[in-house]
TISE-693089 format. One record per residue: x, z, y of N, C-alpha, C in turn. Coordinates in steps of 0.001 Angstrom, whole numbers, padded with zeros to 6 digits, always signed. Each point is the difference from the previous one (the first is absolute). Layout:
residues N
XZYXZYXZY ...
***
This chain:
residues 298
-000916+001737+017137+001058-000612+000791+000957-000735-000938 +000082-001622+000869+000935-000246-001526+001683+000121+000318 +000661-000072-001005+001144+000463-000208+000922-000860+000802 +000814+000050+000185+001101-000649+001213+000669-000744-001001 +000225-001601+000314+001370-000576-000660+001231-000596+000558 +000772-000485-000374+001179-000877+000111-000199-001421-000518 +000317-000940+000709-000082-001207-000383+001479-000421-000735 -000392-000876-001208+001181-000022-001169+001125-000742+000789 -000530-000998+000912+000863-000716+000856+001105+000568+000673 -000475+001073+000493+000977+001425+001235+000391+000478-001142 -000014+000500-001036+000639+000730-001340+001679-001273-000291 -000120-001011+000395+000839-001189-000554+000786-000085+001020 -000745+000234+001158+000959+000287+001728+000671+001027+000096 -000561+001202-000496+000992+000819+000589+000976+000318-001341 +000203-000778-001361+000916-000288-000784+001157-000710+000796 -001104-000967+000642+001205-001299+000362+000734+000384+001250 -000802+000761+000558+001117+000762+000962+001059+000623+000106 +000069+001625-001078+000906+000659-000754+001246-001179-000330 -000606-000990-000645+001110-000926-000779+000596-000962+001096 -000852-000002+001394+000483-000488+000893+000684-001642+000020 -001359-000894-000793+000363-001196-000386-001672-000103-000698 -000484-001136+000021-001343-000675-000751+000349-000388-001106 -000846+000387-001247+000562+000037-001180-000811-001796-000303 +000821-000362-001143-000481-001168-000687-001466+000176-000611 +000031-001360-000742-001689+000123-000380+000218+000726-001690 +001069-000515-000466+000641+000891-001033+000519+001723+000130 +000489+000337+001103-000144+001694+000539-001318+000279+000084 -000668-000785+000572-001413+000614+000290-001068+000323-001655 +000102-001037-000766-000619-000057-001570+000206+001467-000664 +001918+000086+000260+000338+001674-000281-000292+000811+000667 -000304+000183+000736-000012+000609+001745-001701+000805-000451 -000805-000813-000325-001136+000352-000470-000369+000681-001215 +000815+000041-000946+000051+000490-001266+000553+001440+000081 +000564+000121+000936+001074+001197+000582-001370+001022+000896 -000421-001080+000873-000982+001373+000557-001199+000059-000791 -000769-000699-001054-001052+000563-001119+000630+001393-001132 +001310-000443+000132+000517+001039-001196+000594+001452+000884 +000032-000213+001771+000258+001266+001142-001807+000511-000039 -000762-000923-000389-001357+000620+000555-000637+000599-001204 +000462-000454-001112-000329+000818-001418+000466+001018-000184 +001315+000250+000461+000341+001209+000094-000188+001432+000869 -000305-000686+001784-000851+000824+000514-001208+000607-000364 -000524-000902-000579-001374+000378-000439+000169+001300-001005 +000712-000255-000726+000375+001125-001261+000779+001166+000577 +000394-000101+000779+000604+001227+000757-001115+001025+000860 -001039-000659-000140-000583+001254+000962-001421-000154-000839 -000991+001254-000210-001196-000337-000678-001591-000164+000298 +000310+000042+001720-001146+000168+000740+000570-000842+001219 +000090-001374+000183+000025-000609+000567-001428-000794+000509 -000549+000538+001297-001405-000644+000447-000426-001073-000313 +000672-001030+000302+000035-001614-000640-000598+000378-001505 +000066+000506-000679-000447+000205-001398+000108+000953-000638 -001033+000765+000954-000642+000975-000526-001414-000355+000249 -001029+000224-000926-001333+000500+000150-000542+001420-000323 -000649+000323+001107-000301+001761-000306-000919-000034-000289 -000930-000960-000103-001481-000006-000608-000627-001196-000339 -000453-000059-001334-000691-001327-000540-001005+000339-001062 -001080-000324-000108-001033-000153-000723+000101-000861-001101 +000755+000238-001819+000082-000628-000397-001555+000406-001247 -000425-001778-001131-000555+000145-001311+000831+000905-000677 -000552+000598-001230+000371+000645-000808-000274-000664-001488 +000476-000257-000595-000501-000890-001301-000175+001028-000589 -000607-000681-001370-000938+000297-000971+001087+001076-000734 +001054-000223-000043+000972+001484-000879+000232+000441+001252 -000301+000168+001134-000001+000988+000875+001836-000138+000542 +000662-001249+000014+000874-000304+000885-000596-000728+001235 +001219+000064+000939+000227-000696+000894+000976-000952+000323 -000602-001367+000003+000557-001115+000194+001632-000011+000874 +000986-000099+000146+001068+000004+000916+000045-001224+001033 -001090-001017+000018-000349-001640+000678-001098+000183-000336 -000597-000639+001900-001548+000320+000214-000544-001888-000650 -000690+000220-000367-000347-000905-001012-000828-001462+000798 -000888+000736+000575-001101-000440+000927-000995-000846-000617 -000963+000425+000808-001563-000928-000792+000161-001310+000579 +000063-001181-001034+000581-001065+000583+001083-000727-000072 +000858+001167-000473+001499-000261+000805+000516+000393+001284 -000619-000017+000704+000171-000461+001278+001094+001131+000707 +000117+001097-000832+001166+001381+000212+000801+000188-000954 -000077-001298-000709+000908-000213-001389+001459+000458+000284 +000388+001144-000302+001782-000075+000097+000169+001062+001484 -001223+000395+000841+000525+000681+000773+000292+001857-000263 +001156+000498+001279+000038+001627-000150+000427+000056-001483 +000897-001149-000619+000713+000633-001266+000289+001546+000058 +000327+000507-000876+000277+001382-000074+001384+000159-000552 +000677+000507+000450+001514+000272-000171+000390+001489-000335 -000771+000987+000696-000186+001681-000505-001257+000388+000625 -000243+000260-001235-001683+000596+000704+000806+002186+000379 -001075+000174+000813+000274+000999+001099-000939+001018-000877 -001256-000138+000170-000669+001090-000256-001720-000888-000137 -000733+001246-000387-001036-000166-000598-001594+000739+000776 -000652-000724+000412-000699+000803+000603-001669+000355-000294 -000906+001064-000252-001555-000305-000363-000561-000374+001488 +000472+000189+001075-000352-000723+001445+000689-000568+000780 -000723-000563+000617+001269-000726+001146+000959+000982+000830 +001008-000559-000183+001204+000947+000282-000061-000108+001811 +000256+001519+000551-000101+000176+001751-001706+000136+000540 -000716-000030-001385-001514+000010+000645-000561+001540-000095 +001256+000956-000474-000372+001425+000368+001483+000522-000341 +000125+001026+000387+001458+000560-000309+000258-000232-001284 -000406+000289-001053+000867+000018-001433-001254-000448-000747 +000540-001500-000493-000462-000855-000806+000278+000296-001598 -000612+000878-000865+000462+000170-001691+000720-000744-000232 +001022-000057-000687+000640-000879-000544+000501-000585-001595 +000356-000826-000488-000224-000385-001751+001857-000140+000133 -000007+000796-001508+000922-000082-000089+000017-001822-000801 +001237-000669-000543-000042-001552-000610+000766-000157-000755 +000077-000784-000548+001191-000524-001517+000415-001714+000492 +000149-000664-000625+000332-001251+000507+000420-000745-001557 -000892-000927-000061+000660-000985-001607-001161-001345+000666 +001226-000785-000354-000513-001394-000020-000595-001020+000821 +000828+000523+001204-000574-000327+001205-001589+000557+000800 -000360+001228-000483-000825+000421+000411+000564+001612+000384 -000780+000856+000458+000248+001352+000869-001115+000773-000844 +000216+000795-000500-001318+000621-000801-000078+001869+000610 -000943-000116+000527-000511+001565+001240-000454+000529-001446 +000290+001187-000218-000562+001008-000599-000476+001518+000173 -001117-000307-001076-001266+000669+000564-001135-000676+001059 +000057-001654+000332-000980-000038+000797-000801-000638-000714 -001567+000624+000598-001410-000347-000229-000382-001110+000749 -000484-001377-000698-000649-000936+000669-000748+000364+001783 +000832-000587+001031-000927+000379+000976-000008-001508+000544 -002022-000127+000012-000550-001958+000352-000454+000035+001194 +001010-000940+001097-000002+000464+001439-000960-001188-000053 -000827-000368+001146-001029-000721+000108+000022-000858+000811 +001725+000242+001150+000019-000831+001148+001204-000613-001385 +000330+000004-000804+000612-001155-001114-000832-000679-000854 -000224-001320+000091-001249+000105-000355+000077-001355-000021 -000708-001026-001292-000480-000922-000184-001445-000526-000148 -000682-001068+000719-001296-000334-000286+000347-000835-000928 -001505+000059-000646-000076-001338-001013-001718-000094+000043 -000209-001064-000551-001321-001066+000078-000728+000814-001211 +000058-000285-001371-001231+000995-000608+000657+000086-001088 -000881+000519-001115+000390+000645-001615-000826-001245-000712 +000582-000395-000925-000808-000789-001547-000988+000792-000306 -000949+000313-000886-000649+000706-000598+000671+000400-001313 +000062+000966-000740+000026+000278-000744+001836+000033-000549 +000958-001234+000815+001357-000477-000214+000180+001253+000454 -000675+000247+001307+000919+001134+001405+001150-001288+000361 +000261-000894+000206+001063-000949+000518+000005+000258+001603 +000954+000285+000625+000063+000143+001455+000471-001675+000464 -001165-000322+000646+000908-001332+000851+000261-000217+000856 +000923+000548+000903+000353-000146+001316-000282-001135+000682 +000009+000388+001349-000314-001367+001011+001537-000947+000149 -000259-000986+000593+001017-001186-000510+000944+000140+000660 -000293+000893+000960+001140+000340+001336+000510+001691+000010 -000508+000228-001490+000309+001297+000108+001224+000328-001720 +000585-000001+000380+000761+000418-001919+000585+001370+000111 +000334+000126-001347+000529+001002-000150+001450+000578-001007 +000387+000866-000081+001094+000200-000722+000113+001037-000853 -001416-000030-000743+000112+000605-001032+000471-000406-001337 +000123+001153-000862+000636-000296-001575-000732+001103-000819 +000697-000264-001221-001123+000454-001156+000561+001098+000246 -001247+001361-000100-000041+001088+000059+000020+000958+000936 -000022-001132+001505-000222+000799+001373-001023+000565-000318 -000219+001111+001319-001503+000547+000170-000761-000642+001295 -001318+000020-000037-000256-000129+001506-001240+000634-000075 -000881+000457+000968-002095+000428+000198-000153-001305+001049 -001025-000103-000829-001140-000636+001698-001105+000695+000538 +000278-000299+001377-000679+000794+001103-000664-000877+000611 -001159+000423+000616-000721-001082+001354-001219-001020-000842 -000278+000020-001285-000431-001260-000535-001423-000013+000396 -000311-001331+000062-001674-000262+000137-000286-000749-001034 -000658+000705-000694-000507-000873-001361-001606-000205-000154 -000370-001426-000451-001602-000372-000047+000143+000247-001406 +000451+000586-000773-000268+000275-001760-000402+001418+000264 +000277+000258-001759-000186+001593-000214+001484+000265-000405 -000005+001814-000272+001536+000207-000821+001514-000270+001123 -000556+000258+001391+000992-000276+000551+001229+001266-000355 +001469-000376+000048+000843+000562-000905+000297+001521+000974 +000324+000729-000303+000433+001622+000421+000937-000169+000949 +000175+000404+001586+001302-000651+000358+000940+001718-000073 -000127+000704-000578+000637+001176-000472+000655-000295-001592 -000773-000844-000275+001086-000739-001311+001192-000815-000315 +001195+000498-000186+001673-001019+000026-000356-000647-001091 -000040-001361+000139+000304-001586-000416+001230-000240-000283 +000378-000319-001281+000892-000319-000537-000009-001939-000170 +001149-000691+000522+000117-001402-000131-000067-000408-001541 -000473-000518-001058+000454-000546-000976+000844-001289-000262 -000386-001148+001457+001030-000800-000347-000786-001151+001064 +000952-000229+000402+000333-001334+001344+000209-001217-000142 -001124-000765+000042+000525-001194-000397+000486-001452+001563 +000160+000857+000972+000256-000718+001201+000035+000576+001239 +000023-000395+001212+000255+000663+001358-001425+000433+000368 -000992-000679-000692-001083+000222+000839-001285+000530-001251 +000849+000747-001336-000932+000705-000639+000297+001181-000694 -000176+000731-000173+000437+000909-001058-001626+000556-000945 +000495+000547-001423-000596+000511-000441-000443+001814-000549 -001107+000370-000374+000435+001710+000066-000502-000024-001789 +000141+000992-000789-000253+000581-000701-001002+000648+000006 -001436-000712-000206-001216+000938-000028+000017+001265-000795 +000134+000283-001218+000017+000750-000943+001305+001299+000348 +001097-000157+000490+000373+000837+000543-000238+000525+001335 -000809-000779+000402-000296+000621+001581-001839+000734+000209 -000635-000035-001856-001059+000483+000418-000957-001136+000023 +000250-001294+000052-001636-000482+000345-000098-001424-001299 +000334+000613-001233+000105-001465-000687-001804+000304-000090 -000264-001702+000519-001405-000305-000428-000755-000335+001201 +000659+000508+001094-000785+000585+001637+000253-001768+000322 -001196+000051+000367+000084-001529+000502-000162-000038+002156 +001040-000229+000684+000256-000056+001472+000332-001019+000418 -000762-000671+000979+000093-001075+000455-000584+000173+001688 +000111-001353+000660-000521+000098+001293+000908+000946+001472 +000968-000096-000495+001315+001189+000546+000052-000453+001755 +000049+000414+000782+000557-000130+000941+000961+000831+001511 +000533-000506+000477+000892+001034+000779+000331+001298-000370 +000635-000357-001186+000859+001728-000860+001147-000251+000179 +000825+000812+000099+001035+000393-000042+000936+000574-001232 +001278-000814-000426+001057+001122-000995+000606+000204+000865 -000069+001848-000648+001348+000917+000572+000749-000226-000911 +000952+000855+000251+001315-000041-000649+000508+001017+000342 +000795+000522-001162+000650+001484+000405+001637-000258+000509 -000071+000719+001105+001061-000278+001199+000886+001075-000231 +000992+000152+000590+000778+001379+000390+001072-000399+001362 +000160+001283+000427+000878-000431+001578+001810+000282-000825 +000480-000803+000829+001810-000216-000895+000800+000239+001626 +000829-000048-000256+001699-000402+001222+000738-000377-000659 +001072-001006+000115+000862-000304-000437+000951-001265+000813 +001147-000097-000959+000886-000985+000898+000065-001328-000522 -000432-000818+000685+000137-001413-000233+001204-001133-000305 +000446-000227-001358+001133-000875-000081+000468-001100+001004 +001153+000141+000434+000238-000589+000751+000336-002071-000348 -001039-000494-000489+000045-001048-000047+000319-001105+000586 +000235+000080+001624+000608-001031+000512+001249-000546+000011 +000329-001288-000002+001642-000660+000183-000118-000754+001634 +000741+000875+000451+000630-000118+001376+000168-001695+000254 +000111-000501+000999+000559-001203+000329-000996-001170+000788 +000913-001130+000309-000579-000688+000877-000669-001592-000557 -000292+000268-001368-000196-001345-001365-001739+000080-000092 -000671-000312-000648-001188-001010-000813-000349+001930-000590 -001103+000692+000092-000319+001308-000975+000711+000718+000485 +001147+000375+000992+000451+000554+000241+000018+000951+001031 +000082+001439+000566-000425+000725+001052+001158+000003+000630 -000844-000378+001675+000963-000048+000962+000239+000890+000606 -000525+001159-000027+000365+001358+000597+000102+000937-000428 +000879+001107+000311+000424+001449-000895-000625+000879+001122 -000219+001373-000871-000209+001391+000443+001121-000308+001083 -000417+000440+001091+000943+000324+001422+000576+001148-000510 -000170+001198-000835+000529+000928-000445+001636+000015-000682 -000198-001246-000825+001058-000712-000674+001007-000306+001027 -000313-000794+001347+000779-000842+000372+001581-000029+000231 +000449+000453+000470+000882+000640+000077+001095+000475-001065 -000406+000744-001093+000292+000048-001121+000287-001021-000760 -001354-001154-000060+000583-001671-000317+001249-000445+000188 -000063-000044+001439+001326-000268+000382+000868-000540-000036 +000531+001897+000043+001104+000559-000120+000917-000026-001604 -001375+000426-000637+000058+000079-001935+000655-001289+000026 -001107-000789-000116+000481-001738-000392+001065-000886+000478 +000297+000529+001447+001400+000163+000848+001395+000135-001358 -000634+001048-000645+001265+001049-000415-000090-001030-001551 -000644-000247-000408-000126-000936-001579+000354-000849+000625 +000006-000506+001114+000383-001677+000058+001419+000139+000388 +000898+000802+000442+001100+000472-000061+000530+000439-001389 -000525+000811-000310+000774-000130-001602+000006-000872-001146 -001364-001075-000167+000464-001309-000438+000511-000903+000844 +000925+000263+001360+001218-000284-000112+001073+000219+000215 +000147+001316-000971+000948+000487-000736+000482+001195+001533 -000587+000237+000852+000538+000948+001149-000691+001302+000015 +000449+000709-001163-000340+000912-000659-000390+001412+001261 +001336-000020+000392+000434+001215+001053-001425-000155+001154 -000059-000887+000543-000553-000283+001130-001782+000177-000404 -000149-000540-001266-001323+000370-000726-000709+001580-000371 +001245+000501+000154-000217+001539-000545-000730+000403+001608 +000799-000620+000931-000136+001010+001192-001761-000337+000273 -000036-001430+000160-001134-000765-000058-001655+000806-000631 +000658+000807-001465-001032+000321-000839-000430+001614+000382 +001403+000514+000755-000286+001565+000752-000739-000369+000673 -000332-000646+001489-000375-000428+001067-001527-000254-000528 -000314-001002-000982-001163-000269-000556-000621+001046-000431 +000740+000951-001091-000918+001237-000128-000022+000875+000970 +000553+000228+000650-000573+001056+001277-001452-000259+001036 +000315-001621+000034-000901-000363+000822-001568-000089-000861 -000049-000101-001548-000775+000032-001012-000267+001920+000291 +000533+000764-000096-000003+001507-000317-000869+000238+001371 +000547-000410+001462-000539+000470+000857-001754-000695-000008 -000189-000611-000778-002116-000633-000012-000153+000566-001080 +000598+000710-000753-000458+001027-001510-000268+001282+001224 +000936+000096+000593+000005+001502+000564-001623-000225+001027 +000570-000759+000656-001484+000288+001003-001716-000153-000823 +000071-000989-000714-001257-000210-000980+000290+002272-000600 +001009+000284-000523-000674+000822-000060-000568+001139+000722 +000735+000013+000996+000025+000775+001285-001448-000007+000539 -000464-001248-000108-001672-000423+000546-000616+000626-000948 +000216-000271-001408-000967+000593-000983+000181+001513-000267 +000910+000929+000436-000170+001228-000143-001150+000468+001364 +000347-000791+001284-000938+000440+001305-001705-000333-000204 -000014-000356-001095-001781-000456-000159-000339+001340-001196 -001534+000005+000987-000449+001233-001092+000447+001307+000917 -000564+000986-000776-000090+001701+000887+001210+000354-000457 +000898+000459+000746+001259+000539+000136+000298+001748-000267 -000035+000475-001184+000253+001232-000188+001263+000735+000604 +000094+001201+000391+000909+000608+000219-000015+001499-000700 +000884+000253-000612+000246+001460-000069+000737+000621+000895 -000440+001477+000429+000291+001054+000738+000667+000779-000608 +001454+000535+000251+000630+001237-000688+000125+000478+001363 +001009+001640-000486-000126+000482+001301+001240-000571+000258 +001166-000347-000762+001215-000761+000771-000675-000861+000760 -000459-001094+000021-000662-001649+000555-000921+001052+001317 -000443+001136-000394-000255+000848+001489+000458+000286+001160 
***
């Protein structure tokens, strides 16, 4: 179900209402700067806001056994999406697909999330085809419509292969990348992977896995509000209100009506406190509800 919004337009109306006058095209320039810097701050006020949260995602695992914080995509084509802003937790299965999913504990350097203690696990519905092997190179050459986003020192197996040679490769054996020279090739390291000399050719409909792991986490809030060129025209309906009122209360105190801003910024957080309260109110009612019995509560 998707999430409910506010249109940025009604965010500027019910400013211009409060102020009880239509602001200039110069109020409005500020006017906008005022509710990106009310919606940055909502955001940071609460840490499980639906709008951006993900409770479950299937991310790669690279070759030092981090996890990327930006889904990369084969292609591009998911270049930049589900940034990661706090990763949540760590999972060896998909999280909700049985009561209690193991979990990894993580560290975090360098824009990656690093699960520790986990063992390569190569899911098979993740999964790249490619066209065949060189002989003797091992060169993987993907199909022209197919790329990928590997780097030196991922792992991957292949599964599924039909080969007219001999020496077809172990698909219980992790493949180490030695080095990429484009979207549509990579190379492996025969000699560390076991087959310097093995000559394979004639490859068809195989598959690389790739070792996956299940994540949650919260997504940076990257959008700038507004009604311009790149710009998003609608807010969390959650916000609305809070917008406001907040931006109400800043646009009163740059000019200079301090008193009247204060009251402005109570009003805003209450109405902010009461969608913290119910978000959590909903999230304590999900899930089996324990009770303890004393004999007082008898």
């Amino acid at each position: 179900m998707a999430e409910q919004t506010e249109t940025y337009a009604n965010i500027v109306s019910g400013v211009e209402a409060l102020a009880g006058d239509s602001l200039t095209s110069t109020e409005l320039s500020r006017l906008k700067s005022l509710i990106n810097h009310r919606a940055r701050v909502a955001y940071r006020l609460y840490d499980e806001w639906p709008e951006f949260t993900v409770t479950k995602d299937q991310r790669q695992v690279r070759g030092d056994g981090g996890v990327n914080d930006v889904v990369e995509g084969y292609g591009g084509a998911d270049a930049g999406e589900n940034h990661v802003d706090t990763w949540s937790g760590f999972y060896e299965s998909e999280p909700f697909d049985r009561m209690t999913a193991p979990t990894f504990e993580h560290y975090e350097q360098s824009g990656k999330a690093y699960p520790v203690g986990y063992e390569p696990t190569y899911d098979p519905d993740i999964a790249l085809s490619f066209n065949y092997l060189q002989r003797a190179a091992f060169t993987l050459l993907m199909s022209t419509t197919t790329n990928h986003n590997l780097e030196v020192g991922d792992k991957f197996k292949i599964s599924g292969a039909t080969f007219t040679g001999d020496n077809a490769p172990d698909p219980n054996i992790e493949h180490v990348v030695a080095s990429v020279s484009n979207a549509n090739a990579l190379y492996v390291d025969l000699t560390s992977d076991g087959f310097s000399g093995v000559e394979v050719y004639g490859i068809s409909d195989a598959v690389l896995q790739l070792p996956h792991i299940w994540c949650s986490y919260t997504t940076r809030l990257a959008d700038t509000y507004g009604d311009g060129d790149g710009e998003t025209a609608t807010v969390p309906r959650r916000w609305a209100d809070y917008l406001i009122r907040a931006t109400y209360a800043d646009f009163l105190r740059s000019d200079g009506q301090a008193e009247k801003a204060a009251i402005e910024d109570a009003l805003a957080q209450e109405v902010l406190d009461r969608e913290i309260y119910m978000l959590d109110r909903a999230n304590s009612l999900q899930g089996p509800r324990v009770r303890v019995h004393t004999h007082a509560s008898r």
